[in-house]
Every structure is written in C-alpha cells, then in structure tokens.
N, C-alpha and C positions, 0 to 999 in steps of 0.2 A: 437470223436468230429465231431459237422457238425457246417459248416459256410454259411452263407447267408448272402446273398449281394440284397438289390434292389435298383431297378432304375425307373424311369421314371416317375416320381412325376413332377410337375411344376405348373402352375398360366395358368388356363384358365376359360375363359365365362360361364355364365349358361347354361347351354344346350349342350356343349362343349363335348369333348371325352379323355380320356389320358389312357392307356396302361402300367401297373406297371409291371414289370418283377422280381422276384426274382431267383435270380442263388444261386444254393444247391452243394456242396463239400464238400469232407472229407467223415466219413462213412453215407453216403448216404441210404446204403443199408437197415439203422435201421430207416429212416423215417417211419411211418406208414401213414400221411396225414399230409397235409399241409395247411395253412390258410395266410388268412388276417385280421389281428386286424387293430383298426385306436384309435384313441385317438385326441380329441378334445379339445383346451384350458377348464379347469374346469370340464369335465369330467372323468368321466370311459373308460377306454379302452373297448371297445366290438368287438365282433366276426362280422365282414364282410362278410367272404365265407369260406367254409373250399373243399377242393378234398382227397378223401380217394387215398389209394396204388390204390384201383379198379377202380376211375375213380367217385362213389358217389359223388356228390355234396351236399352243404347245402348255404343257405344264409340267413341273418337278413330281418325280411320284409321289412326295409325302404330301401333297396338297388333290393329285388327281380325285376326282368324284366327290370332293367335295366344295372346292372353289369354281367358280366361272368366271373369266375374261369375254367382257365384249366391248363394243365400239358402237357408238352416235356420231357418224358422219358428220350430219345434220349439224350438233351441239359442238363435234370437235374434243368428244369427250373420250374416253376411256372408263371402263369398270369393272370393279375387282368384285362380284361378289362371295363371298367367305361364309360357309355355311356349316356345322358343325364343327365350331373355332376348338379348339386346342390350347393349353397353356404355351405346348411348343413353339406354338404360331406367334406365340410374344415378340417383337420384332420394332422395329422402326421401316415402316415399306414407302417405296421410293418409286415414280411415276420414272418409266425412262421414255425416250423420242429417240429412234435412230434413222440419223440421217447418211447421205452419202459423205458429207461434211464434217461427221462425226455424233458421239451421244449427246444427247441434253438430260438435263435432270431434274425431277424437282425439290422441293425442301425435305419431302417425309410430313408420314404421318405416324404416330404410336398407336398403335394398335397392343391391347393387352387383355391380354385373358388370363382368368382367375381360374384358380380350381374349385 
C-alpha cells in the first residue's frame, strides 16, 4: 500500500505562484513515477506533470514553462511548483503513485485562482 497526502492548494491572483507538496508512505519503494492530475468542475481529469524514479519529466502544454515538477528522495516528497497561475488552472489537483500494482491516489487539493 502507498498513501499520499497533499498540501498547499489555496485561493490566489492571476499571475500568483502556489507550491503543491505531495508526501508518499508506505511501500514506497514500488513507486515507479509520480504525477499530477487536476480536474476542473465539468471536466476530465488530465495529466498536469508527471517525474519518472530517474528524474524524467513530462508536462501537458497548457501548463509547460510555467509549472515544475520535482522530487525529495530524501523526504519521499513530490512537487508541483505553479508559477504564473491562471484562472484556468482552477482545478481540484490530485497526487498520483504509479505502481506496477496499480495507481494510488491522494485526497486533492483546491487550488484556485481569481481573476
């Protein structure tokens, strides 16, 4: 079992920055890469960023050059940082874990931006 927890979702400005943390425990060690989905009232859930075990990156275009994904070994962490936020970016965003086992999830956090 792997659990995920994230944080740092909140209500800020266009233009604005916020920093999403997801903390990964339990067996850990079956992660192979980890993501960020987000999901939007009446949408689809879509792929945000994803970081491989190696350190690969990937990202959705409407977020490229502005968001970074990276990873705390160390901490066991994952994080989203969101940097000239968008109202678009208004979402519920969701820590995933993929294992060979299958996905893990976490709760979400609300992230929203004002115009």
């Amino acid at each position: 079992q792997v659990q995920l927890v994230e944080s740092g979702g909140g209500l800020v400005q266009a233009g604005g920055s916020l920093r999403l943390s997801c903390a990964a425990s339990g067996s850990i060690r079956r992660i192979n890469a980890m993501g960020w989905y987000r999901q939007a009232p009446g949408k689809q859930r879509e792929l945000v960023a994803a970081i491989s075990r190696g350190g690969s990156t990937n990202y959705a275009d409407s977020v490229k050059g502005r968001f970074t994904i990276s990873r705390d070994n160390a901490k066991n962490t994952v994080y989203l940082q969101m940097n000239s936020l968008k109202p678009e970016d208004t979402a519920v965003y969701c820590c995933n874990g993929n294992t060979l086992l299958g996905d893990y999830w976490g709760q979400g956090t609300q992230v929203t931006v004002s115009s």
